[in-house]
C-alpha positions in Angstrom: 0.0 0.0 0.0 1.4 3.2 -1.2 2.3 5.8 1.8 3.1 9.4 1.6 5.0 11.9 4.0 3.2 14.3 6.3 5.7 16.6 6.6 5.6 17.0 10.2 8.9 15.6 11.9 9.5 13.1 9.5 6.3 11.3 10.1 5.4 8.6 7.3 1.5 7.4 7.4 -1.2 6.7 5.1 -2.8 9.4 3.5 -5.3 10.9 5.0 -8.6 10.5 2.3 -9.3 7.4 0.7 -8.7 7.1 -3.4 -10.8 9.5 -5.3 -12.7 6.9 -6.7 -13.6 5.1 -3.2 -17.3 5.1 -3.1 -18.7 8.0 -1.4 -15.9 9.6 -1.7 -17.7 12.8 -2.7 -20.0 13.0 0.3 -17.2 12.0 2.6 -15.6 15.2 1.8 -19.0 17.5 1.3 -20.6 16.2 4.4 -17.7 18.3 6.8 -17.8 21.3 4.7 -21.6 21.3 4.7 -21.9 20.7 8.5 -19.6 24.0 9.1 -21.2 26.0 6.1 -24.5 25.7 8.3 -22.6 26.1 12.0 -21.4 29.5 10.0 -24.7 30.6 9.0 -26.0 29.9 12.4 -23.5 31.6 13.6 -23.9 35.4 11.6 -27.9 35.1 12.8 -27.1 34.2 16.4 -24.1 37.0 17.1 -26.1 40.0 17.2 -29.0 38.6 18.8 -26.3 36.9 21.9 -25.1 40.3 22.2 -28.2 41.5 23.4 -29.0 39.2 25.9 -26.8 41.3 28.8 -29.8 44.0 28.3 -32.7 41.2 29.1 -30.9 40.1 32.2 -33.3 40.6 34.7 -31.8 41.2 38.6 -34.4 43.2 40.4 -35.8 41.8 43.8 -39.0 40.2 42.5 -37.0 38.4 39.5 -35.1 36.6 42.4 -38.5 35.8 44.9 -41.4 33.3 45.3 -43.7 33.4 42.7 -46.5 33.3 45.1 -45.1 34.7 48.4 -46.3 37.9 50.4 -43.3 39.3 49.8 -43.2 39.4 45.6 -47.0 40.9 45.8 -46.2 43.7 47.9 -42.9 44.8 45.4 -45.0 44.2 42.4 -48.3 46.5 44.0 -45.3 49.1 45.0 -44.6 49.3 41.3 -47.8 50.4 40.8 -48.3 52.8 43.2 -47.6 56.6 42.4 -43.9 57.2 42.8 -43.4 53.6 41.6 -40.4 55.0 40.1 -38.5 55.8 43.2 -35.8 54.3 44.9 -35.0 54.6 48.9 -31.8 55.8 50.4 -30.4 56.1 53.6 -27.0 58.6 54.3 -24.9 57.9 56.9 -22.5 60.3 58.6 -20.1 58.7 61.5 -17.4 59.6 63.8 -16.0 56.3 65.7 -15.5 59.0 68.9 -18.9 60.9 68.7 -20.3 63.9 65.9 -18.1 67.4 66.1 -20.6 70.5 65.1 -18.7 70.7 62.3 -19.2 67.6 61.4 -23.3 67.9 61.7 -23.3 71.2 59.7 -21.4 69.4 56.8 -24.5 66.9 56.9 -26.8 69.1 57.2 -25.3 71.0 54.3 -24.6 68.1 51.7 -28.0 66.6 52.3 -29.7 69.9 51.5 -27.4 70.0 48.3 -28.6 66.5 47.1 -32.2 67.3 48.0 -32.2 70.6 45.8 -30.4 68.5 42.8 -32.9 65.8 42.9 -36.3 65.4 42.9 -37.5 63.6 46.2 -40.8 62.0 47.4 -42.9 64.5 49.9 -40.1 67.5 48.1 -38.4 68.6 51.1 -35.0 67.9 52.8 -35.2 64.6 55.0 -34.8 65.5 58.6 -32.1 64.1 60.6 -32.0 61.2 62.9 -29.1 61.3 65.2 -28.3 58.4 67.1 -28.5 58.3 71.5 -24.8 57.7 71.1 -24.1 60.7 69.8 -21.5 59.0 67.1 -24.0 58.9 64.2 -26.7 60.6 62.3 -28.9 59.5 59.4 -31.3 61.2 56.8 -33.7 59.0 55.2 -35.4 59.9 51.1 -36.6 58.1 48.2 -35.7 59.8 44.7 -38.2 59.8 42.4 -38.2 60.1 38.7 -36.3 57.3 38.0 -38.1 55.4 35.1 -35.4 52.4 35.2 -32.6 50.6 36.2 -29.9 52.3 34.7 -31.3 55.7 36.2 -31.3 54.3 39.7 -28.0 53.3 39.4 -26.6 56.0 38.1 -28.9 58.6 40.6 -27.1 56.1 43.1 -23.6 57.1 41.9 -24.1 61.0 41.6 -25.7 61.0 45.1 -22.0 59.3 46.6 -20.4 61.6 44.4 -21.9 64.5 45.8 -21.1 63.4 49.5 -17.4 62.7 48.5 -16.4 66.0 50.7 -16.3 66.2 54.0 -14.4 66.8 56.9 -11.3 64.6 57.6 -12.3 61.4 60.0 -15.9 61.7 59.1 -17.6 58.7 57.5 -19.8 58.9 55.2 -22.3 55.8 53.3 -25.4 55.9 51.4 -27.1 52.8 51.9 -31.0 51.5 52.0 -32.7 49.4 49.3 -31.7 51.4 46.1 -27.9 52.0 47.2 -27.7 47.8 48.1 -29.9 47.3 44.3 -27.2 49.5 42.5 -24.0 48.0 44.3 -25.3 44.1 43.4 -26.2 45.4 39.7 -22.7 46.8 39.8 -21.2 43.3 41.2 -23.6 41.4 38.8 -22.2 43.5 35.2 -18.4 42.5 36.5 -19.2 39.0 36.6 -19.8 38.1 33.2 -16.2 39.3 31.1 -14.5 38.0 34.1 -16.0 34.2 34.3 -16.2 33.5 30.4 -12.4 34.8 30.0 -11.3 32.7 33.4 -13.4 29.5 32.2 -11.9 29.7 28.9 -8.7 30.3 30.3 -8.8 27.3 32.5 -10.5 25.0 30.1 -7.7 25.9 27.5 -5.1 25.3 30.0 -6.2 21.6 30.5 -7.1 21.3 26.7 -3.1 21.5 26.6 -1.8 19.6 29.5 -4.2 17.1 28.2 -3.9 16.7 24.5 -0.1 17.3 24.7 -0.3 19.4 21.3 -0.2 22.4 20.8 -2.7 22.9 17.7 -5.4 20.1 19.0 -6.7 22.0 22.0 -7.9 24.9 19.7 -10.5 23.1 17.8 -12.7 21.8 21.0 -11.9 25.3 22.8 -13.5 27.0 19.6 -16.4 25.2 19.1 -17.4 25.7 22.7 -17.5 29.7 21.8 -19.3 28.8 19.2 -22.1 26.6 20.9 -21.8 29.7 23.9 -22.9 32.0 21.3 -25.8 29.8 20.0 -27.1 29.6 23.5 -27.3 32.8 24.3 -29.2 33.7 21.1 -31.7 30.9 22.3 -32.0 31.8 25.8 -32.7 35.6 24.3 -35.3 34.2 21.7 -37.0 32.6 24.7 -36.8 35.7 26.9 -38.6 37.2 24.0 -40.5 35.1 23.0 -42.2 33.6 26.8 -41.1 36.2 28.8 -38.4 34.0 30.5 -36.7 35.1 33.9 -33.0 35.5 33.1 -30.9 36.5 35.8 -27.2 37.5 35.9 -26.5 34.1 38.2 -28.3 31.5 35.9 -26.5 33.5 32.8 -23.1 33.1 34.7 -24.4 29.0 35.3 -25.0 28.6 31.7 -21.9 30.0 30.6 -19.7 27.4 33.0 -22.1 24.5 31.7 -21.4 25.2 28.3 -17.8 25.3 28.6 -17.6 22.3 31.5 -20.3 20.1 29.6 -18.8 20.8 26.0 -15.2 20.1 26.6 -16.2 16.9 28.2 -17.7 15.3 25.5 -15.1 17.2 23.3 -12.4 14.9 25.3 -14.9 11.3 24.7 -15.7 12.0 21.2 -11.9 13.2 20.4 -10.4 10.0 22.9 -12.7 7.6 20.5 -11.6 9.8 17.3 -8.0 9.2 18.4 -8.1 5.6 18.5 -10.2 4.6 15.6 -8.0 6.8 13.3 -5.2 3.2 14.3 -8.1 1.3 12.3 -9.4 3.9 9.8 -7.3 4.9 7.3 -9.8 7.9 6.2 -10.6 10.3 9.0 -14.1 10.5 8.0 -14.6 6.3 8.3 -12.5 7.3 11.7 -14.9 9.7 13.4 -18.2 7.6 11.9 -17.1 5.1 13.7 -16.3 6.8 17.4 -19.5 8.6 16.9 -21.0 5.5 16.6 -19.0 4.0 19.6 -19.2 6.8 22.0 -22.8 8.7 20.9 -25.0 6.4 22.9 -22.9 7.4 25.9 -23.0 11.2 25.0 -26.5 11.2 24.1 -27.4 9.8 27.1 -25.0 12.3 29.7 -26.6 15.4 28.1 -29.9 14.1 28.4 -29.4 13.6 32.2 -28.0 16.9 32.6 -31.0 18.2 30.5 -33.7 16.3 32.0 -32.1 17.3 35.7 -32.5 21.4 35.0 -35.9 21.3 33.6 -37.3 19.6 37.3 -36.4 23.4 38.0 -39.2 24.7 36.4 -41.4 23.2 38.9 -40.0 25.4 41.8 -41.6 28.5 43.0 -38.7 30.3 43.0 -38.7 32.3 40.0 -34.3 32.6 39.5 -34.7 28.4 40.1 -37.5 28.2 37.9 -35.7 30.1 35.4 -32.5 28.3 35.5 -34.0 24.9 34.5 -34.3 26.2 30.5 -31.8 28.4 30.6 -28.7 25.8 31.6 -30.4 23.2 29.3 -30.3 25.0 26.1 -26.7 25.4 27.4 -25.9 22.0 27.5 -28.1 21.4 24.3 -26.2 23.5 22.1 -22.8 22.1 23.8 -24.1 18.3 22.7 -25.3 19.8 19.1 -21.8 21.3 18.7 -19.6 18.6 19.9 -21.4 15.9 17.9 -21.4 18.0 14.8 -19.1 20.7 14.4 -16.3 18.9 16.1 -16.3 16.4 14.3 -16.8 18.0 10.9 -13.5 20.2 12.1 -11.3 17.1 12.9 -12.2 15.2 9.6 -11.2 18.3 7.7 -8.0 19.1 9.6 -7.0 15.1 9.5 -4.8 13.1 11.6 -2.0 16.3 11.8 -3.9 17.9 14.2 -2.8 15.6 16.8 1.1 16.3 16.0 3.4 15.9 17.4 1.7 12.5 19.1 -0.3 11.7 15.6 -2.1 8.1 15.6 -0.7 6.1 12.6 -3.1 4.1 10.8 -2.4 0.5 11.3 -0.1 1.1 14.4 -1.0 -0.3 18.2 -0.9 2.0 21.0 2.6 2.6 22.4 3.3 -0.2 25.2 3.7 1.4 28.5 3.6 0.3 32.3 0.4 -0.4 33.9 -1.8 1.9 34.2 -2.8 3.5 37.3 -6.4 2.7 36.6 -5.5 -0.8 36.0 -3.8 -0.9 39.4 -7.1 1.2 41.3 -9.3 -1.5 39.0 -7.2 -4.6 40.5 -7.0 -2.9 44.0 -10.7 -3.1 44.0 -11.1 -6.6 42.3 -9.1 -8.3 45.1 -11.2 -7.2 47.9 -14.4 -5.0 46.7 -16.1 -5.1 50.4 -13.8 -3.5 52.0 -13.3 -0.6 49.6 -16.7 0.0 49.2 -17.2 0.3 52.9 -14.1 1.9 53.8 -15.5 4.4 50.5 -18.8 4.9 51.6 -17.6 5.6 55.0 -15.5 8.3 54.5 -18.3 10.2 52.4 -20.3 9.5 55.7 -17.8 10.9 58.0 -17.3 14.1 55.6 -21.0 14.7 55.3 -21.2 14.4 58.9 -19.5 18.6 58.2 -23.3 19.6 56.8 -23.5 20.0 61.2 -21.2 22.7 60.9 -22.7 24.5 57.6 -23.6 28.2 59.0 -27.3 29.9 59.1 -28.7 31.2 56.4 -26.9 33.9 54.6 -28.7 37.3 55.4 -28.7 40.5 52.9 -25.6 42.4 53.8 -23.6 39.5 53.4 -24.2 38.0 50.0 -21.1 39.7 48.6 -17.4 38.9 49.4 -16.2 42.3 49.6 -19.1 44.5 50.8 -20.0 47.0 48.9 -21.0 50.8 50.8 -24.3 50.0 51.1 -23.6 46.8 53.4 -21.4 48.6 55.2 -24.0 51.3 55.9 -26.5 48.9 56.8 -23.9 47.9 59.6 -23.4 50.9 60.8 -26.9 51.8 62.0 -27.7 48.5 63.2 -24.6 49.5 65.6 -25.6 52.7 66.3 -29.3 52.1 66.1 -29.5 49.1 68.0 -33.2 50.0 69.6 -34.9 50.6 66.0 -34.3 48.7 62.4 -33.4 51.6 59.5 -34.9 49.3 57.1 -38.6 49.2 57.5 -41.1 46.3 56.7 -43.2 47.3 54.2 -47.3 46.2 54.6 -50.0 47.0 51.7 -53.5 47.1 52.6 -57.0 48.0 50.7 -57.0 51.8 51.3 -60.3 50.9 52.9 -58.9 49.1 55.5 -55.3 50.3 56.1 -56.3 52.6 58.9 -56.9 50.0 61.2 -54.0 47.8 59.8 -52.1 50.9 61.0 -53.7 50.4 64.2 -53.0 46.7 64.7 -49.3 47.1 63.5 -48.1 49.6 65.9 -49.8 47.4 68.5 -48.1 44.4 67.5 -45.1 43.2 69.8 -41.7 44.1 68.3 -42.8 46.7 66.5 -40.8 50.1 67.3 -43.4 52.7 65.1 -45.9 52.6 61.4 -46.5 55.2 59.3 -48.8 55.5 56.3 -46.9 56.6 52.9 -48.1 56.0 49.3 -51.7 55.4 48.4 -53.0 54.8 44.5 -54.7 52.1 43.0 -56.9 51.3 45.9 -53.2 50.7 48.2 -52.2 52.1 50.8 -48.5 51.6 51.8 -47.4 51.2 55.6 -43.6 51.5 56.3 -43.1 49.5 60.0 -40.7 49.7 61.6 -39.3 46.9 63.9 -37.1 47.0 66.9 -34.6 44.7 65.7 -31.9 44.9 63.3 -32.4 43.4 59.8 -33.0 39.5 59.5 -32.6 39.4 63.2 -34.6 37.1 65.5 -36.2 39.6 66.7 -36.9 41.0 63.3 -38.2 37.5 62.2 -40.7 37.4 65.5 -42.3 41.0 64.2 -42.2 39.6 60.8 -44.3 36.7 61.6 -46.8 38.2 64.0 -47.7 40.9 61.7 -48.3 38.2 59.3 -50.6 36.6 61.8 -52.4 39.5 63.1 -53.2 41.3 59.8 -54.4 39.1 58.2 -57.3 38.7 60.1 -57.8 42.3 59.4 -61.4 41.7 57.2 -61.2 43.4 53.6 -57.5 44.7 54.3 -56.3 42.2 52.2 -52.9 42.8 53.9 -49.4 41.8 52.5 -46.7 42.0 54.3 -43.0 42.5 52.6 -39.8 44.5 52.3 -36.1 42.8 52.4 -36.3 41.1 55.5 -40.0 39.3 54.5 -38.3 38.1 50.8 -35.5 36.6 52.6 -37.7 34.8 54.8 -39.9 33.8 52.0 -36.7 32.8 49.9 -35.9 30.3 53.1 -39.4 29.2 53.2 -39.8 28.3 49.3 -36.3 26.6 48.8 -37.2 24.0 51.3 -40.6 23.7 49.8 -38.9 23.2 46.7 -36.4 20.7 47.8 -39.2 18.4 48.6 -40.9 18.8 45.2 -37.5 19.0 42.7 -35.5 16.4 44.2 -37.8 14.0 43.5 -38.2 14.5 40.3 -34.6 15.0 39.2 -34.2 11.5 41.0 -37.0 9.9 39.0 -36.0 11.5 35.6 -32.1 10.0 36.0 -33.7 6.9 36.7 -35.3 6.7 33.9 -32.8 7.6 31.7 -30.2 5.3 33.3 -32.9 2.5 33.0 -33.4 3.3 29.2 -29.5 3.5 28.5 -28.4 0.6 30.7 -31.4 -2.3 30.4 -31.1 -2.5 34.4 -32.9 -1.3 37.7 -29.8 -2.2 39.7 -27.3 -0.7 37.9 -28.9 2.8 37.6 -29.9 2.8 41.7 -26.0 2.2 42.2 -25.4 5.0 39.9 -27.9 7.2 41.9 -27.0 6.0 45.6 -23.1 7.1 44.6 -24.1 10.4 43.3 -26.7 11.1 46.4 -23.8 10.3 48.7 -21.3 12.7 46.7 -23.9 15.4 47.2 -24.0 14.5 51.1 -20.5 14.7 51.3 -19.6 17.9 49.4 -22.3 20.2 51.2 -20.5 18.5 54.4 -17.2 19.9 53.1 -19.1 22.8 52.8 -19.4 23.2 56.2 -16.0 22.4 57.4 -14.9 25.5 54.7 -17.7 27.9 54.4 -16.7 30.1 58.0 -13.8 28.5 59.0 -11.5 29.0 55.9 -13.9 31.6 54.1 -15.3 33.2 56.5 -18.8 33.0 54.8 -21.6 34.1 57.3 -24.1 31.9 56.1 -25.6 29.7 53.4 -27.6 30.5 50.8 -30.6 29.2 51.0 -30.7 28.1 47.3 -27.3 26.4 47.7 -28.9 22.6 48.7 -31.5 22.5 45.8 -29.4 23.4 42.7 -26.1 21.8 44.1 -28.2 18.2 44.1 -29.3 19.3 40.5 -26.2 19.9 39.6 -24.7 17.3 41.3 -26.7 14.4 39.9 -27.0 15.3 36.9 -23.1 16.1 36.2 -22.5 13.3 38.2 -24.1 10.4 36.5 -22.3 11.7 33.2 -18.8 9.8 34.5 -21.4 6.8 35.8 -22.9 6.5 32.1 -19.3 6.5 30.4 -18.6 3.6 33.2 -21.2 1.9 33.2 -22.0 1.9 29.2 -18.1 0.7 28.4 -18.9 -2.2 31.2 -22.0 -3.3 29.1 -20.1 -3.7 25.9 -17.5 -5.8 27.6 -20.6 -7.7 29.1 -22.3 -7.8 25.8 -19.2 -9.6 24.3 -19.3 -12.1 26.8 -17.6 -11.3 29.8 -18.2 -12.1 33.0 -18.9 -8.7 35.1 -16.0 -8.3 37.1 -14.1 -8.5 34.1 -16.0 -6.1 32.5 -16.1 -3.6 35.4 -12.4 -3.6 35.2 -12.0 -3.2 32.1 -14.2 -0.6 32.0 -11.9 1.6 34.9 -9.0 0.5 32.9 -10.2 2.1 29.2 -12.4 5.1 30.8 -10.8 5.9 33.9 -7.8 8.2 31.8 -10.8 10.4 29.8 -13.4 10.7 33.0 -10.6 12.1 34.9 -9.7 14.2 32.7 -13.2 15.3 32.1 -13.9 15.3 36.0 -11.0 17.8 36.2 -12.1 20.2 33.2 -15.7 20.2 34.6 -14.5 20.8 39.0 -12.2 23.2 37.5 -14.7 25.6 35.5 -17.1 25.5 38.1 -14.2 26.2 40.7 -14.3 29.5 38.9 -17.9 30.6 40.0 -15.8 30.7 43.5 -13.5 33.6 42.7 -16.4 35.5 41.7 -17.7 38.0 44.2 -20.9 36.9 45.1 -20.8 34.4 48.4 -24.1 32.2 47.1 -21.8 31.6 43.1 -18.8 30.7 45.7 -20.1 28.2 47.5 -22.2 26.9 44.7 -19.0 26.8 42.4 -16.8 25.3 46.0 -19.3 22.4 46.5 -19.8 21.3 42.7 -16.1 21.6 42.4 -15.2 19.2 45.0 -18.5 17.1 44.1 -17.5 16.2 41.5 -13.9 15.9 42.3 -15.2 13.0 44.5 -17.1 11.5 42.2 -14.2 11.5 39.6 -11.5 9.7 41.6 -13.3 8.0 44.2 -16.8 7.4 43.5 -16.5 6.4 39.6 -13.3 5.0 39.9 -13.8 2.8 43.5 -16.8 2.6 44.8 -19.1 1.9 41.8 -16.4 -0.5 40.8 -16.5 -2.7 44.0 -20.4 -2.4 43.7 -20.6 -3.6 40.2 -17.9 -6.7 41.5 -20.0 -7.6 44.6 -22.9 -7.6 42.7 -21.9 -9.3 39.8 -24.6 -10.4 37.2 -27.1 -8.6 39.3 -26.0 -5.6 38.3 -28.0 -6.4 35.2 -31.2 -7.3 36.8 -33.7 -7.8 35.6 -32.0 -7.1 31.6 -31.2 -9.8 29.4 -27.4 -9.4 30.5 -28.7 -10.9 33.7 -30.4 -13.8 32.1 -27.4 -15.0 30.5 -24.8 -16.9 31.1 -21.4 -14.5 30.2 -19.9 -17.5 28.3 -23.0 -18.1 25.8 -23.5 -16.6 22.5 -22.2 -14.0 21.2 -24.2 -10.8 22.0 -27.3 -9.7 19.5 -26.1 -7.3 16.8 -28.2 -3.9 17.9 -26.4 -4.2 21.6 -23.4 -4.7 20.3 -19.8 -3.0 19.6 -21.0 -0.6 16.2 -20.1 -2.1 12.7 -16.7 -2.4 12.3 -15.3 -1.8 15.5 -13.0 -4.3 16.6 -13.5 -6.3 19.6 -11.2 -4.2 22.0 -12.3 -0.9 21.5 -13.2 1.0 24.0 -15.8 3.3 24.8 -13.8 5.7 26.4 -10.3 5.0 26.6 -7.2 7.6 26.2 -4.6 5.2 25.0 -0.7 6.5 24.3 -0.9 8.1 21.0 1.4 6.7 18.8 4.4 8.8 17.2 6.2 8.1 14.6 7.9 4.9 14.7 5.4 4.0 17.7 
């Protein structure tokens, strides 16, 4: 057979297209160029319309609450009201060792400059409210005129600006709602250049370590941009078109999904590529083949991943709710990408790509010593019991850490670095400590709201009510309690004004404001936990028992991921305050860390567990098969494990504390499941239970040493009996 040189370091191999008169020739080479002409196509339509998906991000209060809670009502009927356009401030002005005169005439002063340079709700200067201390005083006003949330932002900024003299050792904060909106819409708009350039970043970095070339890593690095882009023209398409919640955290999700999801089946489908090119002489016979050998396997992981998100959309929540769609058209477009446009790429850049290791057709892989997974697979093979006890107790004794996980995370701490307005916030609940700054805010029917005046300055807790806005048939009652923000005694006010008013007939009372949304936020996650998790649990199942022809094998799969889960929020908890110094836990954090966990999870279970059924389809026995199956898939899960705990690893150097620890316990979830779960404990299951791991499939019904296995189960059309599902043998080199 005639060969030809490559030009690349001497390398002779057969060429890299077939004869021109090989039949289907002329598809094999306008199949690529077709598959890229469309990517391209989709590509100039979905650019400009991704672009504009920053401006329908959505990150106002009632985006982020209960559907149905108190607390969502009341800011919606707010809206409404007249001066709906406002925003509420509080300035500060502190001296650690007690106000000078001077220092309460500059007050006095710059507050009467900001009141005569915007316009303010009642139109006269706020009065001041010095503290019994004597070290503070603050001046309370809502700007109005603001139509949205660029305005408020910006109104924010000038009103800081405008306070930025002052005399030397005087501190001076704007805080209240509309400062603490503008700081986290400030936080949120850093968020997204910085996590797609560090994701890509980090992902390209392993691309290289990985591959070992320094031309391969490109082409799976690329076509994750490109699915990225595709997504967020969806995901704006569906804001548009259904009115979908999009907030800057499940944007900020999507993106890491994309690039986590998408580069691991880049590193399956490019594993399989690698080693079919030894058997292939043509590239495009080559990546038929591995898409034949490794599809099922993909198909399957993304559907998981997919099926896990959309549970979301049961919650109540309406930033969970509106996560489900938006991270599965990210992992939708990653599969569509990778099981397209990767491929089409590789075929048309040929074996080169891979230089300097390139696969020669016709060679073996390179011999080398035994493998580590071969040595964690026999390690587990010669006594399975006690790994999987000594595995499953040590997830015990971390999750046994979820004891130590702090409350839950209250307002002025859901940023790393606090912003002015947290600090503000601080600073009056020091020097206020008798009366909260931040009032509870109760609508009533104007026909009632006198005497739900009356019953909420008589309820206990309760410092003093006043009536403010009325339109629309509303009537707004700002209540103040004695306690300082998300407080227990705060919480105690909160939930016996909610009792008393109620019974207030025709009133019709709601009772909200920050405090009441985080206590409704607490409330609905844990309502949703007991609705979503069940259903993510009962869609994996399913999908498991589709793709595997087993009950057993997919509850082993589930158990392992479950216990992961346990054992990451545990290590949560011995990290959160002690190492981070996080205050608290979002109360989100348990819901979409099992969704995420599960669902990423299974992904390295279904590459497992589908290379262990072909070995068991080709007639051997199960522990055979389940080492085996370490042996070819254990190189490309960990290196998939460590692509995927690494981009989520970078949702914790953003500066929000609920992306941290969601980012800290996926990262180390799946770092658990990669190199202990996967590679141990499912292993010494699958060996313990041997052909029961099957049950009740045919695979269980038969004896492993019987015929050969049925055609549709088994290894695709011209794959040779070895090859595996997974595997990342030693490329060969020239010579090798």
């Amino acid at each position: 057979m005639q060969t030809t040189s490559s030009g690349i370091a001497g390398d002779h191999q057969q060429p890299d297209a077939p004869p021109p008169a090989a039949a289907g020739g002329k598809r094999r080479r306008s199949l690529p160029w077709a598959v890229i002409a469309g990517w391209v196509l989709l590509l100039l339509v979905a650019v400009p319309f991704a672009g504009k998906l920053e401006g329908a991000k959505r990150d106002t209060a009632v985006d982020y609450l209960p559907a149905g809670a108190d607390s969502t009502q009341v800011a919606r009927l707010q809206e409404r009201l007249p001066g709906g356009d406002t925003i509420d401030l509080v300035l500060v002005f502190h001296r650690d060792g007690g106000l000078t005169d001077a220092d309460r005439k500059a007050a006095g002063g710059r507050v009467a400059e900001v009141a005569g340079r915007h316009d303010l709700v009642g139109g006269t200067a706020p009065r001041a409210v010095p503290s019994k201390d004597g070290t503070t005083v603050m001046y309370a006003m809502a700007l109005t005129g603001l139509t949205d949330e660029k305005e408020r932002a910006d109104a924010v900024k000038d009103v800081r600006a405008e306070l930025a003299s002052h005399p030397e050792g005087l501190t001076v904060q704007v805080g209240g709602p509309g400062a603490l909106s503008a700081d986290s819409q400030e936080v949120f708009a850093s968020t997204d250049g910085t996590l797609m350039f560090a994701t890509a970043g980090v992902v390209a970095l392993l691309l290289i370590i990985t591959y070992r070339s320094p031309l391969l890593w490109l082409v799976p690095l690329g076509v994750v941009g490109v699915a990225a882009m595709a997504a967020m023209a969806i995901v704006y398409g569906l804001v548009q078109g259904f009115d979908l919640i999009v907030t800057s955290m499940s944007s900020s999700i999507m993106t890491v999904l994309v690039f986590g999801a998408g580069t691991d089946y880049a590193l399956l489908i490019v594993s399989r590529y690698r080693e079919e090119l030894r058997r292939h002489r043509a590239p495009y016979d080559a990546m038929r083949e591995a898409l034949r050998g490794c599809g099922p396997a993909v198909l399957a992981s993304s559907g998981t991943v997919a099926a896990g998100l959309l549970c979301l959309l049961a919650a109540d929540l309406n930033s969970s709710s509106g996560l489900g769609p938006v991270g599965a058209v990210g992992v939708i477009c990653a599969l569509a990408a990778m099981m397209t446009l990767l491929p089409a790429v590789l075929v048309l850049l040929g074996r080169r790509v891979f230089w300097p290791l390139i696969p020669v057709h016709g060679s073996e892989p390179r011999a080398t010593r035994r493998g580590f997974f071969e040595a964690m697979g026999s390690s587990a093979r010669r006594r399975p019991d006690a790994v999987l006890l000594g595995g499953a107790a040590l997830l015990g004794v971390l999750a046994l850490g979820v004891l130590n996980l702090p409350g839950n995370l209250k307002q002025e701490d859901t940023f790393t670095d606090k912003p002015e307005s947290v600090a503000a916030t601080q600073t009056l609940a020091d020097a206020y400590p008798d009366s909260s700054s931040q009032p509870i805010s109760v609508m009533a029917r104007t026909a009632g709201a006198d005497e739900v005046l009356r019953r909420a300055r008589d309820t206990e807790g309760v410092a003093r009510a006043d009536t403010g806005r009325s339109g629309g048939g509303w009537t707004e009652i700002d209540v103040f309690p004695r306690g300082a923000p998300q407080s227990a005694e705060e919480t105690a006010a909160l939930h016996a004004l909610r009792s008393g008013l109620v019974r207030v007939e025709g009133a019709d009372a709601l009772v909200g404001g920050p405090s009441a949304q985080q206590l409704d936020l607490k409330d609905t996650n844990a309502r949703d936990r007991m609705l979503v998790i069940p259903l993510v649990l009962i869609a994996v199942l399913l999908i498991l028992a589709a793709l595997l022809r087993s009950l057993v094998a997919p509850l082993v799969l589930v158990v392992a991921v479950v216990a992961v889960w346990g054992a990451a929020m545990g290590l949560g908890g011995l990290f959160f305050d002690p190492v981070f110094g996080f205050a608290g836990v979002d109360p989100g954090l348990p819901l979409l860390s099992f969704v995420f966990l599960v669902a990423l999870g299974v992904d390295y279970g279904i590459f497992l567990m589908h290379r262990m059924r072909e070995e068991s389809l080709r007639g051997a026995d199960v522990p055979d098969a389940a080492v085996t199956a370490l042996r070819t898939t254990g190189g490309v899960i960990a290196s998939a494990g460590l692509v995927l705990a690494a981009t989520f690893a970078v949702l914790a150097t953003l500066p929000m504390v609920m992306l941290a620890e969601m980012g800290f316990v996926v990262a180390v979830g799946v770092l658990l499941d990669t190199f202990l779960v996967r590679t141990y404990l499912v292993t010494s299951a699958s060996l313990l239970l041997k052909r029961w791991v099957w049950w009740p499939g045919a695979l269980f019904r038969r004896t492993p040493a019987s015929a050969a296995p049925p055609a549709q189960d088994g290894p695709a059309s011209g794959s040779p009996a070895g090859s595996p599902a997974g595997s990342r043998p030693e490329p060969a080199v020239r010579g090798g």
